[in-house]
C-alpha positions in Angstrom: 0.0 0.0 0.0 3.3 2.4 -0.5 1.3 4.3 -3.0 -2.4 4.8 -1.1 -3.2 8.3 -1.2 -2.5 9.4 2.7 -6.0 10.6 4.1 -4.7 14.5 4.1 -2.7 15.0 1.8 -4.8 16.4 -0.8 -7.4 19.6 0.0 -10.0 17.2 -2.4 -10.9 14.9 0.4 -13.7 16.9 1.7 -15.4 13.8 2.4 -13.1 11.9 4.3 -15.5 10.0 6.1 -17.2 8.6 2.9 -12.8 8.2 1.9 -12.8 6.1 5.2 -16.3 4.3 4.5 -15.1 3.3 1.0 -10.7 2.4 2.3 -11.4 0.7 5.6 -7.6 0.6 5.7 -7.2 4.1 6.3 -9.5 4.2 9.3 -7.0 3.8 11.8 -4.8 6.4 10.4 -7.0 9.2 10.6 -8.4 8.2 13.7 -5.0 8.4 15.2 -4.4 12.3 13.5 -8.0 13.2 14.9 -7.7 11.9 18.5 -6.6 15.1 20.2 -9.1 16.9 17.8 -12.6 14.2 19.0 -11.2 14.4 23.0 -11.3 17.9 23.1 -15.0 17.5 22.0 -15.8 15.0 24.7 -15.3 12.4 22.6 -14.1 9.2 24.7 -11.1 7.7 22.3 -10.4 4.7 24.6 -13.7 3.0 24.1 -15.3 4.6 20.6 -17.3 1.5 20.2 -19.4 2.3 23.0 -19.4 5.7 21.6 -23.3 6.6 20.1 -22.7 6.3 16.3 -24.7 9.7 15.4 -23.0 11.3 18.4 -19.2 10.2 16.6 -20.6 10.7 13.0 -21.0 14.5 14.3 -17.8 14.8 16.2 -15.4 13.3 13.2 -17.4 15.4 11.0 -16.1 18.5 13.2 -13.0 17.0 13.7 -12.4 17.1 10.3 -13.5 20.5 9.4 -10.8 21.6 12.3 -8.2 19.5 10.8 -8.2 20.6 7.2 -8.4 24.6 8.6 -5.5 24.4 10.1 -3.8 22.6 7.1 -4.9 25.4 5.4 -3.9 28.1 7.9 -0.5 29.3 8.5 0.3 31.4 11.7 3.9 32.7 13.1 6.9 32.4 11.2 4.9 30.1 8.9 2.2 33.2 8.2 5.3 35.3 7.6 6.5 33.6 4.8 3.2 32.9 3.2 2.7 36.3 3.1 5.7 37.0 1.6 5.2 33.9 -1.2 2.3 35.7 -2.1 3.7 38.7 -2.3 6.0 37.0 -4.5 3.8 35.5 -6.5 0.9 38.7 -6.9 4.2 41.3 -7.9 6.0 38.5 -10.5 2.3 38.5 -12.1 1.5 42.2 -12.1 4.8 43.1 -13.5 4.4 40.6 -16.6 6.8 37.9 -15.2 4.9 35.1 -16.0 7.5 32.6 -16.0 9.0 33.9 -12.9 5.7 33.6 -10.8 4.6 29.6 -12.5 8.8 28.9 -11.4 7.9 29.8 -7.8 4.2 28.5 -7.8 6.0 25.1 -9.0 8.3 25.4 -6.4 5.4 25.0 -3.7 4.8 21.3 -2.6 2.0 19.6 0.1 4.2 20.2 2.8 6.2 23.6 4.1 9.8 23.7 3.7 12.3 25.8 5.8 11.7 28.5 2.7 8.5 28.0 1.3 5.0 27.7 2.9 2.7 24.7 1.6 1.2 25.6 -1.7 -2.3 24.4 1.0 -1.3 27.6 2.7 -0.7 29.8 0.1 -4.3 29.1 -1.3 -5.5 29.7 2.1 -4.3 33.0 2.9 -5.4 34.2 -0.7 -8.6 32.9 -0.3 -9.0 34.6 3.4 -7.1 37.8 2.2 -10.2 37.9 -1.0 -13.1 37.1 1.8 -11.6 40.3 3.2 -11.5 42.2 0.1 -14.6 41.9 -1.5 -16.5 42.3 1.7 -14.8 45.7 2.3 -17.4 48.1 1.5 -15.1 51.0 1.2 -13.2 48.8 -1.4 -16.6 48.7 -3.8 -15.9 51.1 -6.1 -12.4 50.0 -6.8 -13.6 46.1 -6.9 -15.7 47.5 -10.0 -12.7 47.5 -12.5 -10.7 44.4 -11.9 -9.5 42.9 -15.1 -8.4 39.2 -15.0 -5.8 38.8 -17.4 -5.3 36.0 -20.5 -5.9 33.2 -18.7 -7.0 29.2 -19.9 -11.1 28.9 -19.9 -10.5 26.4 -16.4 -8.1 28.5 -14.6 -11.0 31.4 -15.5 -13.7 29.4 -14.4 -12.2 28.8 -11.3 -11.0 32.9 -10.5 -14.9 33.6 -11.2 -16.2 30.9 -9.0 -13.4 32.5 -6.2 -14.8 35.7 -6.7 -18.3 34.9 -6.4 -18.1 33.0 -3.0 -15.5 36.0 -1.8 -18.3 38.9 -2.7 -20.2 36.6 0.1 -17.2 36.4 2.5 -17.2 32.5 1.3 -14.2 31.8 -0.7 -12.5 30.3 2.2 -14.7 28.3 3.7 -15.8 27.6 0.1 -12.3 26.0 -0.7 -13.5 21.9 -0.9 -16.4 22.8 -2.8 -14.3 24.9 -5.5 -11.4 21.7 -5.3 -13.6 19.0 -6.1 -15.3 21.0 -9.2 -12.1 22.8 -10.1 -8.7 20.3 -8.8 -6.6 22.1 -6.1 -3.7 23.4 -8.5 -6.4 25.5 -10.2 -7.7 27.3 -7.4 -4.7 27.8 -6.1 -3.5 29.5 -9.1 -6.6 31.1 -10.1 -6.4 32.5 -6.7 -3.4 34.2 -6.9 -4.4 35.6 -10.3 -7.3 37.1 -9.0 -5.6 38.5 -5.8 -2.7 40.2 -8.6 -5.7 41.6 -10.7 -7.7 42.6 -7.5 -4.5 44.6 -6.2 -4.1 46.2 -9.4 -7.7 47.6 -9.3 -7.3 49.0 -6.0 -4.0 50.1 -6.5 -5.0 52.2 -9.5 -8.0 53.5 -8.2 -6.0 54.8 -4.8 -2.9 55.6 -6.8 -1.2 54.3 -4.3 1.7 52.0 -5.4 1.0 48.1 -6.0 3.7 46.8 -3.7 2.2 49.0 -0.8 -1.3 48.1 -1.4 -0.3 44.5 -1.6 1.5 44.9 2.0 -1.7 46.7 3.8 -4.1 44.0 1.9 -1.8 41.2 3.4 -1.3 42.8 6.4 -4.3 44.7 7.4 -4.3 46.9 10.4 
């Protein structure tokens, strides 16, 4: 089983628990990653087969929804750097350095090296940073002119699906849903495309530079 898909590695298994009805393999596994997560909701993790199945059913359900928000949240040092990735990645696509920003998006694997964040967590600080955005009312006016640039027809249809569920202060929490219909690698980088094109609208509406509104959208007082 050296090439079974491990049970979080991927932002598509929304539905773990149909994953874990379907790969009975996998059960113990997750259980194990999920036991600090179901005690802390009264969940007795000695004796789950006296547990009440509806009462579990509920708790793993939650369990799981914790689990995959932190996979998808960065905080400290970690924040620090996916800040600066997207940084990175927003200014390599507003100045026209295509190749420069799909080099570094490569670059970004499931898991967070000593100098990169997880690519999970750079999706998930564009995603929260767009929630932000477009339900900024004193942003509206700007947030009428952004332009998404030449992009494929899937990478587009994912940016507008990002920017719908964001206008609702969704996108995050919106994130499985837009995976499963979209793949992972496209909302990531249709999410950083829409972040770039959203920072250029803002920025030329303010004239303020696009490096500092990039830093006081990232970084917001």
């Amino acid at each position: 089983m050296n090439n079974a898909k491990p049970p979080f590695d991927e932002a598509d298994d929304a539905d773990l628990l149909a994953r874990m009805q379907r790969d009975p393999e996998i059960i113990d596994e997750v259980l194990e990653q999920l036991k600090p997560l179901l005690a802390a909701d009264g969940i007795d993790t000695q004796n789950l087969p006296n547990v009440d199945p509806n009462e579990l059913h509920a708790a793993m359900t939650r369990a799981i929804e914790r689990h995959q928000m932190e996979a998808h949240t960065s905080v400290g040092d970690a924040r620090a750097l996916t800040v600066a990735t997207v940084r990175d990645l927003s200014e390599a696509l507003h100045y026209h350095k295509p190749a420069q920003a799909e080099q570094l998006w490569q670059s970004l694997k499931l898991e967070p090296t000593p100098n990169l964040p997880s690519s999970s967590h750079v999706m998930g600080l564009t995603l929260e940073t767009l929630d932000s955005i477009y339900t900024d009312t004193k942003l509206r006016t700007a947030l009428g002119i952004v332009r998404l640039p030449e992009l494929s027809d899937a990478t587009r249809a994912a940016a507008q699906d990002i920017q719908r569920s964001a206008m609702q202060g969704r996108a995050f929490n919106s994130r499985d849903v837009m995976v499963s219909t979209h793949t992972t690698r496209k909302v990531g980088r249709a999410a950083i495309c829409l972040f770039a094109s959203t920072a250029t609208a803002i920025s030329e509406h303010s004239k303020l530079q696009y490096s500092t509104v990039v830093e006081q959208l990232l970084e917001p007082a």
